[in-house]
N, C-alpha and C positions, 0 to 999 in steps of 0.2 A: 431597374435598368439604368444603366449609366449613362450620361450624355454622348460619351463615344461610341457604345452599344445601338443607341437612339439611330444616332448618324447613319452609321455601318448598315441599319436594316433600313433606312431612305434608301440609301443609293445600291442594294440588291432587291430582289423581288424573288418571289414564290412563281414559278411560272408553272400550269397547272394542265393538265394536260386536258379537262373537257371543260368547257366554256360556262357551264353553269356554276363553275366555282367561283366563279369573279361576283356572281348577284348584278350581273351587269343587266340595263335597260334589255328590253328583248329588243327596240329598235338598236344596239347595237349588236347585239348578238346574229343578226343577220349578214351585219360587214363581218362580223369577227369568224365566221364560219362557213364564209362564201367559198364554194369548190373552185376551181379554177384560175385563172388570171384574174388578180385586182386590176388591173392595167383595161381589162378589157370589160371588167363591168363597170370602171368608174368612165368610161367612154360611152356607154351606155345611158350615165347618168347626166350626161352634159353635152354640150354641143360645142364644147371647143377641150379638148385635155392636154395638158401640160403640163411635163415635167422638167423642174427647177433645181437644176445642179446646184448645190448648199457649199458640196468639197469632195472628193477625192483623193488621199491622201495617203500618209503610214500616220498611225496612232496605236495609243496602247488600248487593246481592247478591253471590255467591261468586266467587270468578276464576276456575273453572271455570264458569258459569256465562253470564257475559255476553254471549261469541261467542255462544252457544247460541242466547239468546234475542233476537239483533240488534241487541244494544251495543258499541261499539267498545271499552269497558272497563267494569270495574265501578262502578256506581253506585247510585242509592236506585229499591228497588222494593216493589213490596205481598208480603210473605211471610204464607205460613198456614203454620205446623206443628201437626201434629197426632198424638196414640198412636191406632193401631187398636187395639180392646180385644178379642178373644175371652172369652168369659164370666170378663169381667175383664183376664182375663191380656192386656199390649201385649203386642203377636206385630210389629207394622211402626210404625216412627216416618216418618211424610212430613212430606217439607218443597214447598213449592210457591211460586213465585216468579212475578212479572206484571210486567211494562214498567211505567211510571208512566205511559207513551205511553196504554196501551189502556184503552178507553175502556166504560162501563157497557153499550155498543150490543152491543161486542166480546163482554162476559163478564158480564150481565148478572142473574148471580144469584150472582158471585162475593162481592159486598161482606157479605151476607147470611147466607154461608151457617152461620153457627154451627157449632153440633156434626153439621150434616146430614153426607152423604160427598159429595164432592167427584166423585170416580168414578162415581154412580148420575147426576149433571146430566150429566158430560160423556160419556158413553157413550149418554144419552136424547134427547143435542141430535143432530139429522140434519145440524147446520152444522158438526158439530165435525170437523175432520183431524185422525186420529194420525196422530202420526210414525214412524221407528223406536225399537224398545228398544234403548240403552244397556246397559254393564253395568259396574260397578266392582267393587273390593276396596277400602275404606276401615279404614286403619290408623287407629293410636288420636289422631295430630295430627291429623287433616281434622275441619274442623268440623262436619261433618255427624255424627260417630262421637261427637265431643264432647256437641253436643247430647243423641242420642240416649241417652249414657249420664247424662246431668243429666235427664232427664226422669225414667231411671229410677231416679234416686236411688243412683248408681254412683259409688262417690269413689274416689280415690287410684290410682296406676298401675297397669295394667293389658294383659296385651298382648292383645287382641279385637280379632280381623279381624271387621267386619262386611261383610255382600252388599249390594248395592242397584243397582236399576235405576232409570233415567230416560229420559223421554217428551218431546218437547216437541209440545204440540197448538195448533192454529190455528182460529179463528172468526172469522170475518170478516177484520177487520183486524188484530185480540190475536193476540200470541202467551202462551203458559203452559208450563211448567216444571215437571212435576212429577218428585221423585225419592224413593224408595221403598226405604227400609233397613230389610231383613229382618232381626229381632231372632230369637236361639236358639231362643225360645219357640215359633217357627214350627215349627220341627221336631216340635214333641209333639202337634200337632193331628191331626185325627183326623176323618176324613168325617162327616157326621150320617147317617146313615139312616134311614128312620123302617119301619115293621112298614106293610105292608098288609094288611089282612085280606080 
């Protein structure tokens, strides 16, 4: 294998369609295969949740990426990333990608949504289809791992396997991309309960 072969297979990924392909911890395999809104069990998990607008933008999407979302190769699309915060703490870095195709009818509270969660619109819409979960191992070349570790202010080499799953959901005519790297932090959370009397 050649240095640029080497390269080329960091920054794509096998994304694998059932979660025990990864050999991931079984404490990850519970976020990685959570039904529902992540938005609403990492709320669960904490007593303050927040999320942390990174960017919203146009970018050229991932070549892992493009088949996904109905491109014949990569090109420029509206990316959001964003830190999920648990009181405080990022526990998950999302990256989330859109066609340039789809249109305000498609994803209409997309352009807007600031620091809102992204999860509580599309889980509330009745128009929206999910897809299946995805699931990878992202080594420290794939840009996804990269990122996540510049958000969190992580320098210099490093070997961190991070988790993450991806979705792709449909409304109307849009398609959306969202993918979901579980940061270590996720492991220390901890249910909220509360006392009834």
């Amino acid at each position: 294998m050649t240095a640029s072969t080497r390269g080329a297979s960091l920054r794509q990924t096998q994304w694998q369609p059932h979660v025990l392909a990864l050999n991931a911890p079984p404490a990850y395999r519970q976020w990685l295969t959570a039904d529902g809104s992540l938005t609403a069990k990492l709320k669960a998990h904490s007593h303050a949740f927040r999320v942390q607008c990174l960017h919203q933008t146009t970018a050229r999407c991932l070549t892992d990426e493009a088949a996904a979302i109905g491109m014949h190769r990569p090109g420029r699309v509206w990316e959001r990333e964003v830190l999920l915060r648990c009181d405080n703490t990022p526990v998950v870095f999302a990256h989330t990608v859109v066609p340039m195709s789809a249109t305000a009818t498609d994803w209409p509270l997309f352009s807007a949504l600031g620091e809102r969660s992204l999860g509580t619109t599309l889980f509330g819409d009745p128009q929206v289809r999910r897809g299946v979960l995805e699931f990878a191992r992202l080594r420290e070349g794939h840009p996804l791992a990269q990122r996540a570790r510049r958000a969190l202010g992580l320098d210099g080499p490093q070997e961190l396997i991070l988790y993450a799953r991806r979705c792709l959901y449909r409304r109307r005519q849009g398609t959306l991309l969202v993918t979901e790297v579980f940061l270590p932090s996720v492991l220390e959370l901890k249910l909220i309960t509360t006392n009834r009397s």
